[in-house]
PAFI-779344 format. One line per 3 residues: their letters; for each residue y, x negated, z of N, C-alpha, C, O. Coordinates in steps of 0.05 Angstrom, whole numbers. Atoms other than C-alpha are relative to their C-alpha. Example, Ala and Ser with C-alpha at 12.3 -4.5 7.8 and 13.67 -1.06 7.14 Angstrom:
# PAFI-779344
as> -24,-18,0,-90,-246,156,24,-18,0,24,-39,13  -24,16,-1,-21,-273,143,22,15,14,44,5,18
This chain:
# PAFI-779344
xxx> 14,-6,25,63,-171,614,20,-4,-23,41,6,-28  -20,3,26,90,-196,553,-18,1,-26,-41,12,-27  10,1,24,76,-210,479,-39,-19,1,-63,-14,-5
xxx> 23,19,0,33,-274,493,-31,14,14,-54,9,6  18,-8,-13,-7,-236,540,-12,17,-17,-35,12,-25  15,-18,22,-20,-176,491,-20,-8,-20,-38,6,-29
xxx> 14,8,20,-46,-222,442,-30,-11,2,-48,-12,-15  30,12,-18,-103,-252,490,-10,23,12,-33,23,19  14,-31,-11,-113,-178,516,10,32,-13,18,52,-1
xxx> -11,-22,9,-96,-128,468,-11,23,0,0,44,-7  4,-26,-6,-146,-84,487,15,15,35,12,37,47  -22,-12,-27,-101,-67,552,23,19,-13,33,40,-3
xxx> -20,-22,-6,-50,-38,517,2,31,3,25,40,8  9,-21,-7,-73,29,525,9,10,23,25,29,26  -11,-5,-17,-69,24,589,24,-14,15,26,-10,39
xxx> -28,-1,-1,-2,-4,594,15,13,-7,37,15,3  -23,-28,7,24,54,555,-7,15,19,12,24,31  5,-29,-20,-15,105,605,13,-9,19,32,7,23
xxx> -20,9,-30,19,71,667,28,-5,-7,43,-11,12  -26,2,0,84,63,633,12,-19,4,33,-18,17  -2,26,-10,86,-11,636,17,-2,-25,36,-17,-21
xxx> -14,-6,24,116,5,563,12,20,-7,-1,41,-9  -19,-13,9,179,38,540,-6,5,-29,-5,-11,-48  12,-12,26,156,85,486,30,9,-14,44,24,0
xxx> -13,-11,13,210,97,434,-16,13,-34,-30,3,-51  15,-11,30,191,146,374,24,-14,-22,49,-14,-18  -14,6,36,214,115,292,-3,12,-18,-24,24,-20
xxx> 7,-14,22,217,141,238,-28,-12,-16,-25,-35,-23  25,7,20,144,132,197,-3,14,-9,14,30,-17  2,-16,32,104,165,149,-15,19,15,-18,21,40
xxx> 3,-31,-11,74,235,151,-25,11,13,-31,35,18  22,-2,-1,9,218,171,-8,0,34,-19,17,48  7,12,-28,7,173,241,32,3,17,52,-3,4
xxx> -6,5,-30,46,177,304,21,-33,-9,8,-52,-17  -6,30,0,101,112,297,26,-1,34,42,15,44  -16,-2,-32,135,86,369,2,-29,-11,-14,-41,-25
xxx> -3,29,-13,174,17,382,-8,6,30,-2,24,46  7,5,-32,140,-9,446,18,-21,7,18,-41,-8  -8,19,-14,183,-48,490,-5,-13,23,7,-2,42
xxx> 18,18,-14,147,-98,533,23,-14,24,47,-15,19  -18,-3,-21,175,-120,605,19,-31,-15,43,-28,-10  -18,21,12,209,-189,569,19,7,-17,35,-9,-27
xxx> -16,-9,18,241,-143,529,0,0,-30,18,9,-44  10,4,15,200,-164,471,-9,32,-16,-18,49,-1  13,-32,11,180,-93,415,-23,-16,-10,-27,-39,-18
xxx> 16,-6,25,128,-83,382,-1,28,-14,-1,47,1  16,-24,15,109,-27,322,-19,9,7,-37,-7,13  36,-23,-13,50,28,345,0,13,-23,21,12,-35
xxx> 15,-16,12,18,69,301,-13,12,9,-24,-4,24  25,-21,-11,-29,120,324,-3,24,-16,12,31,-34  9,-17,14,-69,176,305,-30,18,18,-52,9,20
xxx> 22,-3,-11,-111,222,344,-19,7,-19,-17,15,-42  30,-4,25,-186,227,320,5,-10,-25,0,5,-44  8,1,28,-176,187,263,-27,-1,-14,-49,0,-4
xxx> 39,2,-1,-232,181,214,-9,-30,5,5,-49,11  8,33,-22,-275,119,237,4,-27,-27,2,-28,-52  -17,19,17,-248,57,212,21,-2,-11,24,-19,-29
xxx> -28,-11,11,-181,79,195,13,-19,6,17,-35,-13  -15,25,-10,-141,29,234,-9,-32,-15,6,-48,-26  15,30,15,-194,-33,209,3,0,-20,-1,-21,-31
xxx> 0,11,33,-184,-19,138,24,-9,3,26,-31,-7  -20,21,8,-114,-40,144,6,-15,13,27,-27,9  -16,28,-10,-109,-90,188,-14,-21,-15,-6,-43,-22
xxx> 15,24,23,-165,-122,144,15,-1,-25,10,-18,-43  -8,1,28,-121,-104,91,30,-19,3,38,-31,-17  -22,12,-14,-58,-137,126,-6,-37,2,5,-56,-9
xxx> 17,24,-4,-101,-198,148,3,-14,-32,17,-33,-40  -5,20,25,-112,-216,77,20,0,-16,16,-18,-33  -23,-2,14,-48,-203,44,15,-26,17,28,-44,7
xxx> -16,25,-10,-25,-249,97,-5,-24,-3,11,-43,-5  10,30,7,-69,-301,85,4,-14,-28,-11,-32,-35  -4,10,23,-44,-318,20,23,-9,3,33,-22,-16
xxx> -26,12,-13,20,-334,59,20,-1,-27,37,-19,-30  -26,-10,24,62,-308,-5,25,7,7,46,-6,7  -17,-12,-1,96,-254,13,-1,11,32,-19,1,46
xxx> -1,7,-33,109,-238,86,-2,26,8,12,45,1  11,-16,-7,75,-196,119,-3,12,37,-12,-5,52  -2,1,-31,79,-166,195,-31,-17,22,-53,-8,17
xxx> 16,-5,-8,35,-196,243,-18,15,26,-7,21,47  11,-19,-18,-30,-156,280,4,-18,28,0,-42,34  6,3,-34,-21,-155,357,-20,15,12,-34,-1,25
xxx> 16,-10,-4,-65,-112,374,-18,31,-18,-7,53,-23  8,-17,16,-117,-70,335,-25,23,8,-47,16,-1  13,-27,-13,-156,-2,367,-13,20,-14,-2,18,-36
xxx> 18,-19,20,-197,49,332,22,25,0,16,44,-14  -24,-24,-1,-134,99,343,28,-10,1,49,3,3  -32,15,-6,-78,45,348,3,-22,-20,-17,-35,-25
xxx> -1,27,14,-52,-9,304,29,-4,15,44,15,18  -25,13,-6,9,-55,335,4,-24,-11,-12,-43,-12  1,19,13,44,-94,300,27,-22,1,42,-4,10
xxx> -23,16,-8,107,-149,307,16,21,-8,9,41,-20  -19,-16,0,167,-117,308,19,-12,-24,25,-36,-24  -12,10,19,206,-123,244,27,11,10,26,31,23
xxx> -33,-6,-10,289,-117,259,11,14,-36,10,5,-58  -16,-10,33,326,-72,200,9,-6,-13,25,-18,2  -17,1,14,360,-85,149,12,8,-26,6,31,-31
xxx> 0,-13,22,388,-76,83,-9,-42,-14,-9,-65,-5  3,37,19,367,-137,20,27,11,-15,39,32,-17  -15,9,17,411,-161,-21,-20,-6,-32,-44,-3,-33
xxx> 9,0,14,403,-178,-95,-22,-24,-2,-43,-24,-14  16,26,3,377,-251,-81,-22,-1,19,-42,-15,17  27,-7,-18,335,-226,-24,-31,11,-14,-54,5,-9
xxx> 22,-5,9,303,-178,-77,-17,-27,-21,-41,-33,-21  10,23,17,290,-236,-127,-15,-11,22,-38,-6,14  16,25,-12,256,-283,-73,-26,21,14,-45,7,23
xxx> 13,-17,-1,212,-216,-55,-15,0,-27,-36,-14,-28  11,5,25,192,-209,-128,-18,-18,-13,-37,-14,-28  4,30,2,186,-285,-128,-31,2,24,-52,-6,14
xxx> 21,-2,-16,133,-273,-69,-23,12,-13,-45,2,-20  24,-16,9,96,-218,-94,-11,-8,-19,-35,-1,-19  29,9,13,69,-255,-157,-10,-19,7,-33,-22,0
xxx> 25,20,-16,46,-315,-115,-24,21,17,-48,15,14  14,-17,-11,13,-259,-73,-26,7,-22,-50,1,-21  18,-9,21,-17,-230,-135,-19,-22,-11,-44,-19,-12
xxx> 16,16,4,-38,-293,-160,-19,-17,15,-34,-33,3  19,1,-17,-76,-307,-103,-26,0,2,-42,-14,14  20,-1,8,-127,-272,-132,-18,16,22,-16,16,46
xxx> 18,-7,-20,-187,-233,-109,-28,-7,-10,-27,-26,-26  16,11,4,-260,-240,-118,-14,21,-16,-35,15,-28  11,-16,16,-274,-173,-154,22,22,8,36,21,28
xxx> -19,-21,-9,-235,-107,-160,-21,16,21,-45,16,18  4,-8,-20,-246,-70,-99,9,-20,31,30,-33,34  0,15,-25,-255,-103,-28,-20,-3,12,-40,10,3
xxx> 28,9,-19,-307,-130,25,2,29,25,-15,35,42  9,-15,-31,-287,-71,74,7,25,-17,18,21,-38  -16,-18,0,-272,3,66,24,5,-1,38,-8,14
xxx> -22,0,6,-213,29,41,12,33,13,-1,54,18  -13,-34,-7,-163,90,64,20,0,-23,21,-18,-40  -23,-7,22,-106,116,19,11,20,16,2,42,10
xxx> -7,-19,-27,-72,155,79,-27,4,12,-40,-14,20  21,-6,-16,-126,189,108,-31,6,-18,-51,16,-7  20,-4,11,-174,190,46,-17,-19,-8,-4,-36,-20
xxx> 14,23,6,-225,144,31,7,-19,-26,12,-5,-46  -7,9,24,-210,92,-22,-20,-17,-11,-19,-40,-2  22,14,-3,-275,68,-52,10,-24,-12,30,-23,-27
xxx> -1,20,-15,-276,0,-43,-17,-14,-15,-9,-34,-26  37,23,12,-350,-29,-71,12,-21,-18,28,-11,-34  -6,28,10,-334,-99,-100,-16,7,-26,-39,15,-23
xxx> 5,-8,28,-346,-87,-180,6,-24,-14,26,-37,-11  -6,17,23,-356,-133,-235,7,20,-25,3,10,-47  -5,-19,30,-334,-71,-288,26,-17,-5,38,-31,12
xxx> -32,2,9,-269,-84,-330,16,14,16,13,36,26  -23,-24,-15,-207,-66,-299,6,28,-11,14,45,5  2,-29,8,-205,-3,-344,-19,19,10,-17,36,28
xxx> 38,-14,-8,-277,24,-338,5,4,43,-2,22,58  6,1,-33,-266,9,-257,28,17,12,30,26,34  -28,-9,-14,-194,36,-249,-5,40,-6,3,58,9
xxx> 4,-34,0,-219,111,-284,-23,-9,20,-19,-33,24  27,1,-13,-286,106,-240,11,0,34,4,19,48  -7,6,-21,-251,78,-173,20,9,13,22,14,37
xxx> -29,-10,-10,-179,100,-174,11,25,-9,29,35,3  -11,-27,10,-166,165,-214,-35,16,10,-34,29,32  21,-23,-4,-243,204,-211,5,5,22,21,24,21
xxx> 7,-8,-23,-249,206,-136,31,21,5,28,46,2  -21,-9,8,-174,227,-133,0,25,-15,7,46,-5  -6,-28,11,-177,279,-186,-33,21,13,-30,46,12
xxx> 20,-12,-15,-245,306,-151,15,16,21,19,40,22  -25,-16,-19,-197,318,-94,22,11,-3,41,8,13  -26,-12,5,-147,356,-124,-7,25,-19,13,39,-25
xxx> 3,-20,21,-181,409,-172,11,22,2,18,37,-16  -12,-33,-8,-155,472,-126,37,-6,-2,56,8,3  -33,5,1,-89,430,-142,13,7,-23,37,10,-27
xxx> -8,11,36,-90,428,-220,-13,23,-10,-32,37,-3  20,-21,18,-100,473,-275,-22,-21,-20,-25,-45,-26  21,13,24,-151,461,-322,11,-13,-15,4,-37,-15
xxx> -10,20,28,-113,436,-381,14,-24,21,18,-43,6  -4,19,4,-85,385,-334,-29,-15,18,-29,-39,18  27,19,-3,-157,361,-302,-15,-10,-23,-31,-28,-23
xxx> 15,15,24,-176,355,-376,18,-20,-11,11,-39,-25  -24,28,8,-109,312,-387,-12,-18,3,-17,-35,-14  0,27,-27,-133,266,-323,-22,-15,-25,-19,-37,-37
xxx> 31,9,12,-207,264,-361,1,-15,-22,-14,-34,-28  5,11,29,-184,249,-431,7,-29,12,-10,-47,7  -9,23,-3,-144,188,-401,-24,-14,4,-32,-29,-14
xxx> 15,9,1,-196,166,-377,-23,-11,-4,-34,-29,9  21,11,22,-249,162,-429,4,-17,-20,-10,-32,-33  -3,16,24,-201,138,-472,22,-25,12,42,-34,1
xxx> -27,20,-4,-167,84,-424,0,-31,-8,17,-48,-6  -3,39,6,-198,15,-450,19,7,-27,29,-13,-37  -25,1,23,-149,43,-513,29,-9,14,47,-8,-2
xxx> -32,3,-8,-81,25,-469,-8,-33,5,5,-40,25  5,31,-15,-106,-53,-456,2,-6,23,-8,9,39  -14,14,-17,-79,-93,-408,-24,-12,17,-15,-17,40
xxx> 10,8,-18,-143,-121,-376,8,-26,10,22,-41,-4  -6,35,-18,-137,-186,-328,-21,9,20,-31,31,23  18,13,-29,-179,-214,-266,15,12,9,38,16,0
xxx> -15,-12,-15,-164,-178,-209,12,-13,14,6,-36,19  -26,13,-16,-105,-190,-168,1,5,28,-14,23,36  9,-7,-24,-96,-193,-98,28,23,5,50,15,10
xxx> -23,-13,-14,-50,-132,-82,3,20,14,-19,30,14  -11,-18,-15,-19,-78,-36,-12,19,-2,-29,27,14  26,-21,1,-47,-20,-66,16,21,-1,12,37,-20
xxx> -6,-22,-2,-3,28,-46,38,-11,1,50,-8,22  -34,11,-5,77,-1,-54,19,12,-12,32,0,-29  -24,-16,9,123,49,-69,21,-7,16,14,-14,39
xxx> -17,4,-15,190,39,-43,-1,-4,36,6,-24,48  2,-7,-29,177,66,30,-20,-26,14,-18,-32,38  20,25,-6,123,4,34,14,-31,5,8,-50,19
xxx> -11,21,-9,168,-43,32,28,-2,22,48,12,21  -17,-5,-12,208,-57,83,21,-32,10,10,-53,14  -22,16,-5,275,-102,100,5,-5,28,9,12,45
xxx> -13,4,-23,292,-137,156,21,-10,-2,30,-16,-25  -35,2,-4,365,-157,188,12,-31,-24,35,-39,-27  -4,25,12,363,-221,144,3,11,-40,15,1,-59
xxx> -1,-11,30,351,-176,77,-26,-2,-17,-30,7,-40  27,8,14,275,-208,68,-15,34,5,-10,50,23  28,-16,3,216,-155,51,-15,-3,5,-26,-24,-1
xxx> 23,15,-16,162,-152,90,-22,29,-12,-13,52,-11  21,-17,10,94,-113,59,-9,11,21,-17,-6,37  9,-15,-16,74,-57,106,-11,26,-12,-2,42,-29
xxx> 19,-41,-2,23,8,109,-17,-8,-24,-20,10,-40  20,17,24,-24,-35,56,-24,31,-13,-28,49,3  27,-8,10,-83,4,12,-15,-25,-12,-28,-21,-33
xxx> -1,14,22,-97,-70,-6,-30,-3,-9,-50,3,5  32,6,9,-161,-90,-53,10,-19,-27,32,-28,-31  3,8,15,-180,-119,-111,14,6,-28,-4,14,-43
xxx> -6,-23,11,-133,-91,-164,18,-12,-29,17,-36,-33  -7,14,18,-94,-99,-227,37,0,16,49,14,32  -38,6,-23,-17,-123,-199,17,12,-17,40,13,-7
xxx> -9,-24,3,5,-75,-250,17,18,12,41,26,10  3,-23,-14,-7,-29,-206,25,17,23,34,39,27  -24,11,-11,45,-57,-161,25,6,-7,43,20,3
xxx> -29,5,7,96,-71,-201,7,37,-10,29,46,-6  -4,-21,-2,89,1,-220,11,17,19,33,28,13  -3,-20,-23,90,44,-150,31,-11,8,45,4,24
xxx> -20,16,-8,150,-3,-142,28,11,-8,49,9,5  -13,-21,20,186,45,-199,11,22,21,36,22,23  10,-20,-2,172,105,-161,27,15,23,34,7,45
xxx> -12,-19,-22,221,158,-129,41,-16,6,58,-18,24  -32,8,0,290,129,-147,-3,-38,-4,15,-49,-17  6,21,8,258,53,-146,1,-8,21,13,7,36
xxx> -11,20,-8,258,-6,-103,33,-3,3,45,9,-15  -12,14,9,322,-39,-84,4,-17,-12,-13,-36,-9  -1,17,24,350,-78,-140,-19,-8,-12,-25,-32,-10
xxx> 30,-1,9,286,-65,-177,-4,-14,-28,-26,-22,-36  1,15,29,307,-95,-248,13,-33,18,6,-51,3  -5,30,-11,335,-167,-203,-30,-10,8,-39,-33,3
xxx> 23,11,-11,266,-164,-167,-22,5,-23,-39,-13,-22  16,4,23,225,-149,-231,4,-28,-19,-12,-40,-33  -5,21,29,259,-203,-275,-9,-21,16,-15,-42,6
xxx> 2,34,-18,247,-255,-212,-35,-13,0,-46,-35,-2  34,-5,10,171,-231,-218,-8,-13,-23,-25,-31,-23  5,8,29,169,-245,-290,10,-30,-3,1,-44,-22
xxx> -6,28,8,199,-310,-286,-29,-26,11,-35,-46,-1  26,6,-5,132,-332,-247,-18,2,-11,-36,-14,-14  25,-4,5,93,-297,-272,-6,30,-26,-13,53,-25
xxx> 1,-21,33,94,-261,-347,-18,18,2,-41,13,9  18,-12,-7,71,-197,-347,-9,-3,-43,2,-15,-61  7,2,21,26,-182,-410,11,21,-18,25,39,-9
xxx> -11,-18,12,42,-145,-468,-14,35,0,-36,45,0  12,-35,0,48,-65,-468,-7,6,31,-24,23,38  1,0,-30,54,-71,-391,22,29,6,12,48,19
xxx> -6,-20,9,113,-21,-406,-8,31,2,1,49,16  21,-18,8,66,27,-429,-13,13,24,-6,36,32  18,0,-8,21,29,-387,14,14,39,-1,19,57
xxx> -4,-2,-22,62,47,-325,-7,23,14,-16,27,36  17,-30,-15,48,120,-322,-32,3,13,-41,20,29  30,-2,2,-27,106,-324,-2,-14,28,-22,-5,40
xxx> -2,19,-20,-15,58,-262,6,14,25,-1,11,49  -20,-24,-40,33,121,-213,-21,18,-5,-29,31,15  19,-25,-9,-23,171,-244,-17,0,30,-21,18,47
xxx> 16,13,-32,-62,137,-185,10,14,19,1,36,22  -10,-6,-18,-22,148,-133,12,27,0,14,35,23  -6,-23,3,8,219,-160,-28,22,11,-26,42,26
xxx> 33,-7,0,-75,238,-160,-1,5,36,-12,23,49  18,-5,-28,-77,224,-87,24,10,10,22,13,35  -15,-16,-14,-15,257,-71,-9,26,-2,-9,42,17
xxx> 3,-34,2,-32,322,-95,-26,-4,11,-24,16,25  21,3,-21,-102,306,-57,5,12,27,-4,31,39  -6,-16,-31,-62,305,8,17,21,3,20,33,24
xxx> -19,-25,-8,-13,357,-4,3,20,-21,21,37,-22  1,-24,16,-28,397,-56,19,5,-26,29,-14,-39  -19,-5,26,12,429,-114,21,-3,-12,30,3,-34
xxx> -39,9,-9,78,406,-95,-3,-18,-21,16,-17,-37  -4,20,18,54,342,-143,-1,5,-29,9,-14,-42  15,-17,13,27,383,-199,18,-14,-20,7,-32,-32
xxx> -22,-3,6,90,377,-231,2,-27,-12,5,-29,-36  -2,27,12,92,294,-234,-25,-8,-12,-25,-26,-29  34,4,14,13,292,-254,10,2,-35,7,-13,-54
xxx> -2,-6,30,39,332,-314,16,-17,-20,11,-20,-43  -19,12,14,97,289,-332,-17,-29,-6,-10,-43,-25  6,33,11,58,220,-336,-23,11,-10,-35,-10,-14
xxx> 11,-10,24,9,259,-377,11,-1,-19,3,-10,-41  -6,0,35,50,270,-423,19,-16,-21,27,-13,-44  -7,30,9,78,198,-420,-18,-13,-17,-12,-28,-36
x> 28,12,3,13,180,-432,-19,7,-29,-42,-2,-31
């Protein structure tokens, strides 16, 4: 049993883990799923994911979301080996650290990625954001009008026992009054969810896009979460390599708090009050 085989029978691996035909090692992942290197009898790994009882479709939103990020053959992306309603496996990426020229040609990826393009903001399948739904419905609204509606309401819906009042009326004002910050464009094809921890390095120093929310979106959005939690490696080499592709517009700047509110929204969703704290601060960026 090897790789090749997995790929023509990937519903087996299941039961190649139950019989132990695979050397389960646990990795470090995120706080949600279950992560193991499998090592296969050629000595070949792969990445696992798992998750008991997820909710249904959990695994298919991102391999559909993986699938197409890949297909724009930009920026490089792992690929699916096998995909299960409780399992995602995926090539085995080798560690590393980047370098500065690594981040530039990463940067350099991600706005061909972006420019890729999508066909409306949202996506064709269901979306997750960890374990919460990320609506999805393919929209012809402006990117403003669609980003309060799609990416902050649902979000701040799920967080009210998180927030006080004055800051759920912050969330609200922003977004009545967000076609005032500009920045519309056609949507972009991107990640969704790329904060540091999303990207990941292998032994060569390249970045490879993993743990996707991707859809229809503004690439913003991106270059924002990219900021987030100390930054990216070499995050002003891999921004300027971005911009040399691909100019962002004016008052992009600006606009960045309005871009992590997103993702702050659905943190305090999954974990509560602990975020409370950064909600308030890009409020009152904002």
């Amino acid at each position: 049993m090897d790789l090749q085989y997995l790929r023509e029978h990937p519903a087996q691996l299941p039961v190649f883990i139950k019989h132990q035909r695979i050397r389960e090692t646990p990795v470090p992942g995120g706080s949600i799923c279950t992560a193991q290197r499998l090592t296969l009898d050629d000595g070949g790994s792969l990445f696992a994911k798992s998750l008991a009882d997820p909710p249904p479709g959990f695994f298919a939103a991102e391999a559909a979301g993986l699938r197409w990020l890949r297909a724009a053959g930009a920026a490089p992306v792992p690929e699916i080996i096998a995909e299960l309603p409780d399992l995602l496996a995926l090539e085995w990426i080798e560690h590393g650290e980047p370098t500065p020229e690594s981040a530039e040609e990463f940067g350099r990826g991600l706005a061909g990625l972006h420019r890729a393009g999508a066909d409306a903001f949202g996506a064709p399948w269901p979306g997750y954001i960890g374990t919460f739904p990320l609506p999805n419905e393919p929209s012809t609204l402006p990117w403003g009008p669609w980003f309060a509606q799609y990416r902050l309401q649902p979000f701040l819906a799920a967080s009210t026992e998180a927030l006080s009042s004055h800051d759920i009326a912050g969330v609200e004002r922003v977004m009545s009054e967000i076609s005032g910050y500009g920045g519309d464009e056609p949507p972009s094809r991107i990640h969704g969810d790329l904060w540091p921890g999303n990207v990941l390095w292998d032994h060569r120093g390249t970045g490879w896009l993993v743990d996707p929310a991707a859809h229809g979106g503004h690439r913003e959005t991106d270059l924002a979460l990219l900021g987030l939690w100390g930054g990216v490696a070499h995050h002003d080499r891999l921004l300027a390599a971005y911009r040399e592709v691909w100019p962002l517009a004016d008052g992009w700047q600006e606009r960045i708090p309005l871009h992590r509110l997103y993702l702050m929204l659905v943190h305090t969703a999954l974990f509560g009050a602990a975020y409370g704290d950064s909600v308030r601060a890009l409020l009152r960026a904002l």
